[in-house]
N, CA, C and O atoms as a MOPAC input file, in Angstrom:
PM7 MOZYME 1SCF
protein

 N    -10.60300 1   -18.77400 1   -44.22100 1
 C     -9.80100 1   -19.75600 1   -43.52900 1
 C     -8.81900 1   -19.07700 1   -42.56300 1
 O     -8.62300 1   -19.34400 1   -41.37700 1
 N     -8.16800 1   -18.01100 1   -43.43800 1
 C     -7.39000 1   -17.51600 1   -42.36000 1
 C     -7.78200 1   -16.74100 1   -41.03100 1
 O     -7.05200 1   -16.73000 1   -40.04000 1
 N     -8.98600 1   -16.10400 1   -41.10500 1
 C     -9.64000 1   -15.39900 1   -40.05500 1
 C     -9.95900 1   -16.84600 1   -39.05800 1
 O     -9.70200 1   -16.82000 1   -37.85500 1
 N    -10.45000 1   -17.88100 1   -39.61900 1
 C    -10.56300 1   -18.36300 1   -38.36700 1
 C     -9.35100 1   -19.18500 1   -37.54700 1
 O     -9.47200 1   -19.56800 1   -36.38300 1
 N     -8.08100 1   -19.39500 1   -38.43300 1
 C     -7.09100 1   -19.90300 1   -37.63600 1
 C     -6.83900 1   -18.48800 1   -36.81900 1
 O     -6.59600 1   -18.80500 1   -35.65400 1
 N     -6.80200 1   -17.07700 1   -36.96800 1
 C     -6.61800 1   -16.19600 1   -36.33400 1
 C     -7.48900 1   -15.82100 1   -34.69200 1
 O     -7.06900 1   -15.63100 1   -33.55100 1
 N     -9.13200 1   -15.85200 1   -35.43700 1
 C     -9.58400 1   -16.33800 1   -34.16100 1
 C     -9.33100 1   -17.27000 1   -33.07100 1
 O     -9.50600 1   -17.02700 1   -31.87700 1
 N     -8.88600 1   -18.40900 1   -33.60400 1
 C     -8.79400 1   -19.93700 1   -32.37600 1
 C     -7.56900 1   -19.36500 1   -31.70900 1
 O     -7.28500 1   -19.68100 1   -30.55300 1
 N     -6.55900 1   -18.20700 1   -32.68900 1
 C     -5.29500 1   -18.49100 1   -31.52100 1
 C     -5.47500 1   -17.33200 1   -31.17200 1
 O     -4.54200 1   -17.00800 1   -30.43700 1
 N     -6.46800 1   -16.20000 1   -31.36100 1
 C     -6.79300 1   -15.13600 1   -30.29400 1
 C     -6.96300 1   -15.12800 1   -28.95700 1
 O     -6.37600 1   -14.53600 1   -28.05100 1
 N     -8.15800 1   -16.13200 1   -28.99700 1
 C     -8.62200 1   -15.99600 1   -27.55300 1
 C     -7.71700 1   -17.20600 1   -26.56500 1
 O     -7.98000 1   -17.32100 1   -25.36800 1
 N     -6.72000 1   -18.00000 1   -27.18800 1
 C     -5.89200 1   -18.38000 1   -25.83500 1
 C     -5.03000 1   -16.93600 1   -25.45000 1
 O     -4.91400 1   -16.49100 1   -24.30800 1
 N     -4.46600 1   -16.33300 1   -26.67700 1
 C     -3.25300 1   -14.90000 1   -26.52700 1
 C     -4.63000 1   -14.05300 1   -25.64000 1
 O     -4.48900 1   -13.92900 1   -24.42300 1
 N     -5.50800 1   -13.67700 1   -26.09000 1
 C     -6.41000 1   -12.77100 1   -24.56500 1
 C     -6.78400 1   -13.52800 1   -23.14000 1
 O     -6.98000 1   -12.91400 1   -22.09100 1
 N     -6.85000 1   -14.98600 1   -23.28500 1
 C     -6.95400 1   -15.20100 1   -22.00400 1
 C     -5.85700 1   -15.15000 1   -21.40400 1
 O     -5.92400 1   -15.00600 1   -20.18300 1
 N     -4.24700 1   -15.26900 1   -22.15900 1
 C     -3.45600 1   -15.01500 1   -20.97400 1
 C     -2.96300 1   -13.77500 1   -20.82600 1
 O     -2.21100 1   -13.68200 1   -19.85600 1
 N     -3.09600 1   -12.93300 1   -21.35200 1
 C     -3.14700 1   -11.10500 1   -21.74300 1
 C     -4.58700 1   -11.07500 1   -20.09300 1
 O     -4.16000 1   -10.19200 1   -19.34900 1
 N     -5.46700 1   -11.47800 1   -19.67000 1
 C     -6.04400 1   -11.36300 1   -18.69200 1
 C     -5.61600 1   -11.90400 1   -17.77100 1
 O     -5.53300 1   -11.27500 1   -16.71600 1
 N     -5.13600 1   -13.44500 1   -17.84900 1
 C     -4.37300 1   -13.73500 1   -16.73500 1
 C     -3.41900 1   -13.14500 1   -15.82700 1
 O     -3.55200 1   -13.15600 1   -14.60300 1
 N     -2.13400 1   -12.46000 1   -16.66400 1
 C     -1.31700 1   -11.33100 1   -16.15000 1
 C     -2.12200 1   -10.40900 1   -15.97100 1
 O     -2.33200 1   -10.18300 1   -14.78000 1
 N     -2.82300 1    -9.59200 1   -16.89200 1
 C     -3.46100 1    -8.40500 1   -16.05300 1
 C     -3.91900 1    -8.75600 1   -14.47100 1
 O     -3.49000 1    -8.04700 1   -13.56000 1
 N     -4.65200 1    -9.68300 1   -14.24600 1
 C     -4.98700 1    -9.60100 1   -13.03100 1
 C     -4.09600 1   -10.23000 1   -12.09900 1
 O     -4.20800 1    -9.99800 1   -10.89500 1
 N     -3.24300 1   -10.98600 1   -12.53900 1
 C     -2.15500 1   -11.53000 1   -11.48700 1
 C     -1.17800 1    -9.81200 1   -10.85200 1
 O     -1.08400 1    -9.30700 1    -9.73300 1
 N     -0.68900 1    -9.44600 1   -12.07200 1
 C     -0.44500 1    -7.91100 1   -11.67500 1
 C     -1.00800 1    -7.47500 1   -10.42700 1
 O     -0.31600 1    -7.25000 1    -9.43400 1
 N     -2.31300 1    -7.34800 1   -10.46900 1
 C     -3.03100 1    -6.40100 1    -9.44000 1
 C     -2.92100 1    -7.00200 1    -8.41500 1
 O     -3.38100 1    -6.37000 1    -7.46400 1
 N     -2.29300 1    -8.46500 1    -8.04000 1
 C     -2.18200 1    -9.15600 1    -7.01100 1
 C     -0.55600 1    -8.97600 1    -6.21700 1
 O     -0.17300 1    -9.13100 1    -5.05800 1
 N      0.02200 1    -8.63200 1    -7.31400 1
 C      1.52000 1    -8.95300 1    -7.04100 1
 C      2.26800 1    -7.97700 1    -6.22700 1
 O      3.30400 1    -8.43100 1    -5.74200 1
 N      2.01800 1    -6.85500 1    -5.98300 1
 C      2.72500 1    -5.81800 1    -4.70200 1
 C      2.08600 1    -6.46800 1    -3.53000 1
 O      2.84900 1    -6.26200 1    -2.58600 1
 N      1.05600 1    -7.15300 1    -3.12700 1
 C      0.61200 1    -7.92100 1    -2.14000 1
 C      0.64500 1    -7.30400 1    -1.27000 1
 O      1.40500 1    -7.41900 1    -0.30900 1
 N     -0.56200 1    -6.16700 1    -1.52900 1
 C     -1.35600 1    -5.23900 1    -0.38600 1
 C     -1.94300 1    -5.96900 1     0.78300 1
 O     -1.90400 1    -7.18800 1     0.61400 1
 N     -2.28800 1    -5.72400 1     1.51900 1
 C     -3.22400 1    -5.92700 1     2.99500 1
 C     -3.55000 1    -5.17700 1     3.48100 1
 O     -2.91600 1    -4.13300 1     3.63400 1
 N     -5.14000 1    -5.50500 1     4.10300 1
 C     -5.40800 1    -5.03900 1     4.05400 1
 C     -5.97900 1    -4.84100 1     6.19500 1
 O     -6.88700 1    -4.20000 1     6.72300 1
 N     -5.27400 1    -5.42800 1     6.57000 1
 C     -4.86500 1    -6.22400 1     8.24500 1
 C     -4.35400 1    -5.24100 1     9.01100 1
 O     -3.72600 1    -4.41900 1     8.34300 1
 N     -4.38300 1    -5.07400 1     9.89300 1
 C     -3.51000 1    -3.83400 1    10.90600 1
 C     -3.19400 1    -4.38300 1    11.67000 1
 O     -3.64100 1    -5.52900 1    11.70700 1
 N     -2.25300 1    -3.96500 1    12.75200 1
 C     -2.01800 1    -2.22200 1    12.26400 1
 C     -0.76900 1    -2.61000 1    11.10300 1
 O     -0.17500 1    -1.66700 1    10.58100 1
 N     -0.42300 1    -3.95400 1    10.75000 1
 C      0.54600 1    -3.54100 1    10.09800 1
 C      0.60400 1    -4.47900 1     8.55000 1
 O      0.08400 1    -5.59400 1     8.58500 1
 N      1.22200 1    -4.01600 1     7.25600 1
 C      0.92100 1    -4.42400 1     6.32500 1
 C      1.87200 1    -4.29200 1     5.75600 1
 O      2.67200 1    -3.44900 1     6.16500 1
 N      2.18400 1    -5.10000 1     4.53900 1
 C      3.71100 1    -5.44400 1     4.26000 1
 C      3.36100 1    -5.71900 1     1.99400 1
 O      2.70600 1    -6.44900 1     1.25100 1
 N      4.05900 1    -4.88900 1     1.92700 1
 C      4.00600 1    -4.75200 1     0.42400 1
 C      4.99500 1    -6.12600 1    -0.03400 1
 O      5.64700 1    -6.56800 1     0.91200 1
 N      5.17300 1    -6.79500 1    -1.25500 1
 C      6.22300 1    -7.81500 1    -1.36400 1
 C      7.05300 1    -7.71800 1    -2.40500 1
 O      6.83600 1    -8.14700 1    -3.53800 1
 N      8.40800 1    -6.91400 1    -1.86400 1
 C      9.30700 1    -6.43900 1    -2.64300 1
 C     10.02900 1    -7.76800 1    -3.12300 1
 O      9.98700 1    -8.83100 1    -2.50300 1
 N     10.59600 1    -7.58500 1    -4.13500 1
 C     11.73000 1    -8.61600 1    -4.65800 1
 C     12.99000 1    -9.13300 1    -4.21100 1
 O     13.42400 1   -10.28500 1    -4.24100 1
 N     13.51000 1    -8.04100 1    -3.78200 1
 C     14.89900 1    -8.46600 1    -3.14500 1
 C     14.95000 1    -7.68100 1    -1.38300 1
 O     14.37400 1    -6.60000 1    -1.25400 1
 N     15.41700 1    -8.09800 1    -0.56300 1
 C     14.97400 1    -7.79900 1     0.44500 1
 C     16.48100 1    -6.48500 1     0.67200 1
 O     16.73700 1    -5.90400 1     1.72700 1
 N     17.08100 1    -6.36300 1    -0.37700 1
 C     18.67900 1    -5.47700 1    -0.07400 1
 C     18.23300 1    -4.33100 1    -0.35800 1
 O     18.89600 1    -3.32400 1    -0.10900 1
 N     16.45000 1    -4.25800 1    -1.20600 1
 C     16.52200 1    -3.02600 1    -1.98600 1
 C     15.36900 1    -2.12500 1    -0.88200 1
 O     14.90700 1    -1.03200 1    -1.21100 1
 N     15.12700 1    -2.61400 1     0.06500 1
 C     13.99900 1    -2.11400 1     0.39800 1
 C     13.93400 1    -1.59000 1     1.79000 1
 O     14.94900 1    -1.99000 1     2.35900 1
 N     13.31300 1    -0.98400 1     2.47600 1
 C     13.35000 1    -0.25400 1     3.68300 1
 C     11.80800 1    -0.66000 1     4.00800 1
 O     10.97800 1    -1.25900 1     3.32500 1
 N     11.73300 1     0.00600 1     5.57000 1
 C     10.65800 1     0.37600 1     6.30700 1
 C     10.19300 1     1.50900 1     6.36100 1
 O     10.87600 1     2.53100 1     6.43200 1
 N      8.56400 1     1.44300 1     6.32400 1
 C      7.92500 1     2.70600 1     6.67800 1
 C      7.15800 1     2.41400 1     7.78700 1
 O      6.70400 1     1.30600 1     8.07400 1
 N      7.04100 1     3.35300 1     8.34500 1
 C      6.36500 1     3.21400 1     9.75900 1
 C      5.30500 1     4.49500 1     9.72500 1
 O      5.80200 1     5.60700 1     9.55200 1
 N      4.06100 1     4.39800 1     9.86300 1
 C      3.03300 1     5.49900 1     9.61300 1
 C      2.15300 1     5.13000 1    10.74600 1
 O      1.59400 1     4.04100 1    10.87800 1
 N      2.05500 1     6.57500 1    11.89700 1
 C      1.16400 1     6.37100 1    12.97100 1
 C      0.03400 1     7.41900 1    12.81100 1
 O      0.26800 1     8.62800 1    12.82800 1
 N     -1.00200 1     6.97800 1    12.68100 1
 C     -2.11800 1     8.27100 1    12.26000 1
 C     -2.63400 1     8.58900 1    13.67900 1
 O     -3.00800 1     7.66300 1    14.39800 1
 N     -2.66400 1     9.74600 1    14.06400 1
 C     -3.13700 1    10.51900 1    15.49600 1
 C     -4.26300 1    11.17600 1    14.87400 1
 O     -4.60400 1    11.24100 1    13.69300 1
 N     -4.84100 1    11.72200 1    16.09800 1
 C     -6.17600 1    12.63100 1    16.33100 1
 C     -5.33200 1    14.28400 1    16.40300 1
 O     -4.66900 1    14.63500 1    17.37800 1
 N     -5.47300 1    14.85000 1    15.57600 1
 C     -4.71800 1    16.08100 1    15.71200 1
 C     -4.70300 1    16.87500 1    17.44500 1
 O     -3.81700 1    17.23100 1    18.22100 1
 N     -6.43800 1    16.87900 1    17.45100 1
 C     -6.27900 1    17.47500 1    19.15300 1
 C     -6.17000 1    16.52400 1    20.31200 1
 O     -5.50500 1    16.72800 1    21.32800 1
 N     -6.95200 1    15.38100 1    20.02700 1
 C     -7.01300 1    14.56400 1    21.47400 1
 C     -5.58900 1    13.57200 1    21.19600 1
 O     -5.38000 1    12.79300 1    22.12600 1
 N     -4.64500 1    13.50100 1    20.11000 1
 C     -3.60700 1    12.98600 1    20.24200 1
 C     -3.40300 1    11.70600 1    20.39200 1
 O     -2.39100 1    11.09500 1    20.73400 1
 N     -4.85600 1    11.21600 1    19.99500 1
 C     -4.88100 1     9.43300 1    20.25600 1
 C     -5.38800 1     9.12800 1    18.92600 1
 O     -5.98700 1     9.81800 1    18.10100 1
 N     -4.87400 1     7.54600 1    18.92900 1
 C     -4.83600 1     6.41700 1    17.55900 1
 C     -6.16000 1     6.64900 1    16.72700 1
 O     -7.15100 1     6.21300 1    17.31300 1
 N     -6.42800 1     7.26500 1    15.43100 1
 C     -7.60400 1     7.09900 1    14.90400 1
 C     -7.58700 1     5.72100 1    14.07000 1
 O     -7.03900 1     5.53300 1    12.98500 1
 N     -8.46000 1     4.63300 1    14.98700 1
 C     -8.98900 1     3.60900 1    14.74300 1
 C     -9.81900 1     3.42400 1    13.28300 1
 O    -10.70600 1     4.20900 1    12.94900 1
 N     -9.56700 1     2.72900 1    12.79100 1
 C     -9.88800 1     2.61000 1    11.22900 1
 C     -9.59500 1     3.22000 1    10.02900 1
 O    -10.04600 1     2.98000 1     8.90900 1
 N     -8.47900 1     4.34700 1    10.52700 1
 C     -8.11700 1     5.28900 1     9.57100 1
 C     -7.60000 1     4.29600 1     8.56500 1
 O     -7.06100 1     3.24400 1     8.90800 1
 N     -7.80800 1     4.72000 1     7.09900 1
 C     -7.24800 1     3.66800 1     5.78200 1
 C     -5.92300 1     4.51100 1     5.44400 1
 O     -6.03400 1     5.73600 1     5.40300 1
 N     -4.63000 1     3.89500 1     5.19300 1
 C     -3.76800 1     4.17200 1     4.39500 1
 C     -3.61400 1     3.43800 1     2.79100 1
 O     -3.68000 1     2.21000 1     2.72700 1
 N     -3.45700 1     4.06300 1     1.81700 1
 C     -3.12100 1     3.70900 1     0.57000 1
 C     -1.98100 1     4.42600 1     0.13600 1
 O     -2.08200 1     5.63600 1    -0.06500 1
 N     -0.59200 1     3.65700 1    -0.08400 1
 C      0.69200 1     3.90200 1    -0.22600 1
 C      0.97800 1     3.84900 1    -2.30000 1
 O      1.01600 1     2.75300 1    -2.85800 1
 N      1.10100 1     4.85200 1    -2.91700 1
 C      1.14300 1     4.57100 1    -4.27600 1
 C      2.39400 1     5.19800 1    -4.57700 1
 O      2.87800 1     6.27100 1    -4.21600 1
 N      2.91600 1     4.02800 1    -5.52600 1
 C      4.13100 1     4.63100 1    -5.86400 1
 C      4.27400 1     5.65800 1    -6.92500 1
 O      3.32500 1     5.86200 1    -7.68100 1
 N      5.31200 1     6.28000 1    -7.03700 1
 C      5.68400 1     7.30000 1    -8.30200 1
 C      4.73300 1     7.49600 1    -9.87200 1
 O      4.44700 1     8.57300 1   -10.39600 1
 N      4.36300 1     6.04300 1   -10.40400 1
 C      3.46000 1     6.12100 1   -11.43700 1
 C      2.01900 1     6.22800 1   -10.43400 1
 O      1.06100 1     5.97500 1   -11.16400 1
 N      1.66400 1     6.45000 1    -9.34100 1
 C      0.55800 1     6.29800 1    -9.42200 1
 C     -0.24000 1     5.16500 1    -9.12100 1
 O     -1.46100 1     5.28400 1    -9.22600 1
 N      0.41200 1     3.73600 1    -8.64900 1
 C     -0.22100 1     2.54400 1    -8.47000 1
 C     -0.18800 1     2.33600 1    -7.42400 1
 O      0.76000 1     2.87500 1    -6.85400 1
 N     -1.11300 1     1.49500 1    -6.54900 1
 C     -1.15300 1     1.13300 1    -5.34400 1
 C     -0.50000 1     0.09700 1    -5.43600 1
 O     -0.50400 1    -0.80800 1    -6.27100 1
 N      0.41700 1     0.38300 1    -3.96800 1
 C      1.31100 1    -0.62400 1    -4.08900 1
 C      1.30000 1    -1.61100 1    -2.50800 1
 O      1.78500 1    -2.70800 1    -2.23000 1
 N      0.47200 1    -0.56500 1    -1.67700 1
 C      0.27200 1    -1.41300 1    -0.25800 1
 C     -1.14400 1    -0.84600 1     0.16800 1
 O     -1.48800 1     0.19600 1    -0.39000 1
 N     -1.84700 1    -1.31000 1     0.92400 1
 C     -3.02600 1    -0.80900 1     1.72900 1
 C     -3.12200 1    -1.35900 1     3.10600 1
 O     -2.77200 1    -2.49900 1     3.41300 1
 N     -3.82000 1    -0.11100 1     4.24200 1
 C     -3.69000 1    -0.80200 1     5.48400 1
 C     -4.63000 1    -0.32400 1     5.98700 1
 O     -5.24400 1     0.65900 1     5.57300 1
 N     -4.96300 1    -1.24700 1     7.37700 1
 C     -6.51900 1     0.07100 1     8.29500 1
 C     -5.67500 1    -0.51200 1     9.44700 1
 O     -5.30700 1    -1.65700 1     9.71100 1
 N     -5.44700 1     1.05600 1    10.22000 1
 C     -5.64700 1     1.23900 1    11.81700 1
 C     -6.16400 1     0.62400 1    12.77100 1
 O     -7.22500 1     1.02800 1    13.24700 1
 N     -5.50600 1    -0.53000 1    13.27900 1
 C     -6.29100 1    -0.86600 1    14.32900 1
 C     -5.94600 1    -1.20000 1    16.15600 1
 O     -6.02600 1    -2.30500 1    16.69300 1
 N     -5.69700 1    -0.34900 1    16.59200 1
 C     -5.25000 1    -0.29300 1    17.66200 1
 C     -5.15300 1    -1.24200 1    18.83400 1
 O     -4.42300 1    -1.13400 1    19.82000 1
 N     -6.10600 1    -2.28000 1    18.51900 1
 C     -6.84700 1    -3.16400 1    19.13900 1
 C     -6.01700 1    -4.27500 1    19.30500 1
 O     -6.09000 1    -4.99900 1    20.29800 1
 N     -5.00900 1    -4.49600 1    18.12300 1
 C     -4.36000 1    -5.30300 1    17.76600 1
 C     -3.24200 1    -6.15200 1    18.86700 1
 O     -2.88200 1    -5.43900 1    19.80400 1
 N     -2.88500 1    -7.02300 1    18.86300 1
 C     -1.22300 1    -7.37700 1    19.14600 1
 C     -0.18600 1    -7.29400 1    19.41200 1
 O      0.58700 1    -7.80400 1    20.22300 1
 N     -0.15900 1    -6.19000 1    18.24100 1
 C      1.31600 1    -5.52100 1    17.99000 1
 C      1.78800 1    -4.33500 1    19.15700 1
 O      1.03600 1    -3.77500 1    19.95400 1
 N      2.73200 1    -4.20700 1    19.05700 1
 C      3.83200 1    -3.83800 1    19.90000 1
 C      3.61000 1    -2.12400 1    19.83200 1
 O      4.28900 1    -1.39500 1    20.55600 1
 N      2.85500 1    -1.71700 1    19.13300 1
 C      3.36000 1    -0.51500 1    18.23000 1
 C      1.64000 1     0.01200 1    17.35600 1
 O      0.89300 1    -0.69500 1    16.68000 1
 N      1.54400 1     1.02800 1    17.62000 1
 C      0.48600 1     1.69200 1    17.17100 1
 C      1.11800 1     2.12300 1    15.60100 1
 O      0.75900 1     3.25400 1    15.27300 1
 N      1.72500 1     1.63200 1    14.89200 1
 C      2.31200 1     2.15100 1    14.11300 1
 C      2.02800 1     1.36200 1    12.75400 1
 O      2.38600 1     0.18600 1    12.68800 1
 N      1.43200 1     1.93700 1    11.72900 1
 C      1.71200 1     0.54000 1    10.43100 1
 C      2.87900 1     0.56500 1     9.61100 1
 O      3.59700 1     1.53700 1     9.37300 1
 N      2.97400 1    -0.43100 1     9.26800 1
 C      4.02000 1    -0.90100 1     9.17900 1
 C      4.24700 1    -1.38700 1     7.57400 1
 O      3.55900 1    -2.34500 1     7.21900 1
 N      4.88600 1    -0.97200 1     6.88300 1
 C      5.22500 1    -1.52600 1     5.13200 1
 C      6.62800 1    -1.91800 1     4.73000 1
 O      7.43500 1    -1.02400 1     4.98100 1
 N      7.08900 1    -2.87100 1     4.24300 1
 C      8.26100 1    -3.09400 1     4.01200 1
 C      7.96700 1    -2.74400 1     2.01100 1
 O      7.15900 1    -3.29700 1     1.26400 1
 N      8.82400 1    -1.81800 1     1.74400 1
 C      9.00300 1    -1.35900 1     0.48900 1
 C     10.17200 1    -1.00500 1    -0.39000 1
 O     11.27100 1    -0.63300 1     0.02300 1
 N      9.74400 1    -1.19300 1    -1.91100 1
 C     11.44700 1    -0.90400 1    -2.27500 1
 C     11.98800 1     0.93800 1    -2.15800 1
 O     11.37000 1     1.97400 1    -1.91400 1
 N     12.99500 1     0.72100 1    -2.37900 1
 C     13.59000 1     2.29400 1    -2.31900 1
 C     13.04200 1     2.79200 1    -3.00200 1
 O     12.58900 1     2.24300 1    -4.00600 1
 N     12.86300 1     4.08600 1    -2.70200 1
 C     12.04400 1     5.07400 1    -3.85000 1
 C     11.36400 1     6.31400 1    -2.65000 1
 O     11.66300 1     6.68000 1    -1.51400 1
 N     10.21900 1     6.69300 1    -3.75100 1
 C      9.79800 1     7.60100 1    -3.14000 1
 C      7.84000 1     6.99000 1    -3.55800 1
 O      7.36700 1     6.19900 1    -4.37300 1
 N      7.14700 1     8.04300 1    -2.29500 1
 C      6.06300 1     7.36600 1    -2.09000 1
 C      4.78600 1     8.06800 1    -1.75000 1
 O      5.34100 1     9.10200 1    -1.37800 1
 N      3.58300 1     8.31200 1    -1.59100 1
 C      2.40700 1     9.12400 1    -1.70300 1
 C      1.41100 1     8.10500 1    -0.81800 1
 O      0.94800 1     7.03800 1    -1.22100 1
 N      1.17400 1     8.81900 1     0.70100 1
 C      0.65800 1     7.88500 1     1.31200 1
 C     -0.42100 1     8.68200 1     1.61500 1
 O     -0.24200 1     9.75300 1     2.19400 1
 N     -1.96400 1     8.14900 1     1.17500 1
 C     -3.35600 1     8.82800 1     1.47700 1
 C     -4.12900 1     8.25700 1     2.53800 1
 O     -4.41700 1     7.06600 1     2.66000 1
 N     -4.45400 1     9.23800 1     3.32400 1
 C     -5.06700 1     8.56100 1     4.92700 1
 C     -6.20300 1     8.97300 1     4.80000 1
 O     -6.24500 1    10.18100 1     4.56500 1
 N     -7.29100 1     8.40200 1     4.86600 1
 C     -8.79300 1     8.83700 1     4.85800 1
 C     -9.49300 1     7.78300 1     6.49700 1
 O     -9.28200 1     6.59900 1     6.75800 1
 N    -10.11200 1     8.55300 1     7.09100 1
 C    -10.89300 1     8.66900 1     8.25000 1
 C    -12.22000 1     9.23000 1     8.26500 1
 O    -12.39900 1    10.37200 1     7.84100 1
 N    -13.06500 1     8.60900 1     8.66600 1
 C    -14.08900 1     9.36100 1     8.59500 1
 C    -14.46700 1    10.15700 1     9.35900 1
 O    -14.03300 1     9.96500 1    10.49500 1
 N    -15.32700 1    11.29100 1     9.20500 1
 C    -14.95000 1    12.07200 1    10.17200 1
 C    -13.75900 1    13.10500 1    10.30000 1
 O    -13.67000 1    13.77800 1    11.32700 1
 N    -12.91200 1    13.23300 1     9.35100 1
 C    -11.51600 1    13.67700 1     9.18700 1
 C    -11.25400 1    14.07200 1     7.93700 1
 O    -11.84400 1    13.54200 1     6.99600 1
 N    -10.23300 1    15.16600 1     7.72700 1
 C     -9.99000 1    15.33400 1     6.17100 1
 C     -9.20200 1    14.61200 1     5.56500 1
 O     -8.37200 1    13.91200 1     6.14600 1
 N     -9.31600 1    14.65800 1     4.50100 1
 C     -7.85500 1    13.38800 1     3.60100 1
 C     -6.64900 1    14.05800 1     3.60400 1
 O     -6.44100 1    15.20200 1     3.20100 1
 N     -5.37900 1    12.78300 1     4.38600 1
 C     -4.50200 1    13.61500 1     4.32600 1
 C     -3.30300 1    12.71900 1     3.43900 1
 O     -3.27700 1    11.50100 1     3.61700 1
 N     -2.52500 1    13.21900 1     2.68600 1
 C     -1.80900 1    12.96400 1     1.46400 1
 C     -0.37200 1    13.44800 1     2.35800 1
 O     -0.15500 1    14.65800 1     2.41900 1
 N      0.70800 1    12.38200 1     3.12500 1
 C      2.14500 1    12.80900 1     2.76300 1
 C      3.19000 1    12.50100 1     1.46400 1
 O      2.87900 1    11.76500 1     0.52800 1
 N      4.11800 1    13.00400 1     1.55000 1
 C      4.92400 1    12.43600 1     0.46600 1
 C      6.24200 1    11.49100 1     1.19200 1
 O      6.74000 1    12.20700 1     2.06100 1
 N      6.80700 1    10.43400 1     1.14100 1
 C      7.73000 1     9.97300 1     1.81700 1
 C      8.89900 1     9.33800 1     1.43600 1
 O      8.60800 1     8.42800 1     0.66000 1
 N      9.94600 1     9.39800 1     1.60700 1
 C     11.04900 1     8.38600 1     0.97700 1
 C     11.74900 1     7.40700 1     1.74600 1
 O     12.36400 1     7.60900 1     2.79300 1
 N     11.55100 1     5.95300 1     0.92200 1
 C     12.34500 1     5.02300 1     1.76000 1
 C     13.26900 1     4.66800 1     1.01700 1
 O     13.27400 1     4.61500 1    -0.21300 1
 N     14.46900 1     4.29100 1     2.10200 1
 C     15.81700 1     4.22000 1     1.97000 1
 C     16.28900 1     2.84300 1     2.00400 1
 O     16.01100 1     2.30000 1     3.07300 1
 N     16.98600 1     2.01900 1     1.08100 1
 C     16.63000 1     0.59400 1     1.42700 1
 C     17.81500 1     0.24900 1     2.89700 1
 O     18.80300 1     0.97700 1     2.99400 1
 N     17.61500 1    -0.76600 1     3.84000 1
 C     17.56600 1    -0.87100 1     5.03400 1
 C     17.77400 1     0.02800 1     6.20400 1
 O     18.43100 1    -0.17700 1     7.22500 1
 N     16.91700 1     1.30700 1     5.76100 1
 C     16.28400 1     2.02300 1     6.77600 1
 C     15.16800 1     2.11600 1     6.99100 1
 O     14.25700 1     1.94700 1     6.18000 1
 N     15.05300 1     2.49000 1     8.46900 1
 C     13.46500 1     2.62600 1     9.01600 1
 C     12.85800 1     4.28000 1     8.95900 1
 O     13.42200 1     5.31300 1     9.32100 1
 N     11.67100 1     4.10700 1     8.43900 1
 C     11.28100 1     5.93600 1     8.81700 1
 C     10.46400 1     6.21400 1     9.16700 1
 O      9.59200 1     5.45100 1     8.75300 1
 N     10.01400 1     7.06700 1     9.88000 1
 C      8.78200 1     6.71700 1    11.01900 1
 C      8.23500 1     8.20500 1    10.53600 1
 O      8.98500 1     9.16900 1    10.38000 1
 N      6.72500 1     8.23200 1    10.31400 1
 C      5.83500 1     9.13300 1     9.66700 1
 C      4.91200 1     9.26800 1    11.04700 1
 O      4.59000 1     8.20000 1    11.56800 1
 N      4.54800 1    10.26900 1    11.55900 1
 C      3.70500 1    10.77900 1    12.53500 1
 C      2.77900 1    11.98900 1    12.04100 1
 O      3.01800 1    13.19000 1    12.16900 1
 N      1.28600 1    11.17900 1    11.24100 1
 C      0.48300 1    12.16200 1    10.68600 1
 C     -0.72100 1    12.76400 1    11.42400 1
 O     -1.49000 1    11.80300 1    11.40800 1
 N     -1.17700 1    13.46400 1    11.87500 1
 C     -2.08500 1    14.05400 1    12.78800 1
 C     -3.23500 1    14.45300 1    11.65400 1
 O     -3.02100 1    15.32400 1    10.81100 1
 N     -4.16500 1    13.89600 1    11.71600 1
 C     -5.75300 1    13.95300 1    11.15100 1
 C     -6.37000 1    15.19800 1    11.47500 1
 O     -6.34200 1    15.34000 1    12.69800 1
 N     -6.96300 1    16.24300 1    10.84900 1
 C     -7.98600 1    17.12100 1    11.35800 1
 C     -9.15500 1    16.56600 1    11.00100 1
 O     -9.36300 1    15.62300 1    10.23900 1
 N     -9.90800 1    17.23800 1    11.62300 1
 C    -11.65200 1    16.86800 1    11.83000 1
 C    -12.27400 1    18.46800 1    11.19400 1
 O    -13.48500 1    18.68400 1    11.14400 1

């Protein structure tokens, strides 16, 4: 008897034990849009700008489709973006609004090696990252 009152109230406690898990993976509210992409911090007092322009090391121009993935301190992705020059915007530059801290931003291009900076944002400052790709 008791195993099965245990079962019936298992699987509502795991379906919402899955619900959060995957709401989680939604909630830094990556994009994945260029050139610019915007993480969704909580309070807007705590957080700064990053500004990341990926160049061609020799020819010095925009590598188009380059991917950024911004992970914070544990290790989690917390924003994603692709290069696209093509765009709108004002600014060859992508763009993340994030909380203070510190940050691990991986640029992969094809055609190019992976390049890994380390960066810190300051909450309502801007910081502008200028990474040059080798081939």
């Amino acid at each position: 008897m008791f195993y099965k009152r245990f079962k019936s109230a298992l699987l509502p406690l795991s379906m919402f034990a899955l619900m959060v898990a995957f709401a989680s993976m939604f909630a830094a509210g990556s994009a994945s849009a260029a050139p610019s992409a915007n993480s969704r911090p909580t309070s807007t007092s705590d957080t700064g700008t990053l500004l990341v322009s990926v160049i061609d090391a020799q020819s010095r121009e925009i590598v188009n489709g380059a991917q950024l993935m911004v992970f914070d301190t544990d290790a989690n992705v917390v924003a994603t973006a692709i290069v696209d020059s093509g765009s709108t915007a004002d600014t060859d530059a992508v763009q993340f609004s994030l909380m203070q801290g510190n940050y691990k931003v991986e640029i992969t291009a094809e055609g190019y090696e992976t390049t890994v900076v380390v960066v810190s944002v300051m909450a309502s400052e801007t910081h502008q990252y200028d990474v040059e790709l080798q081939k």
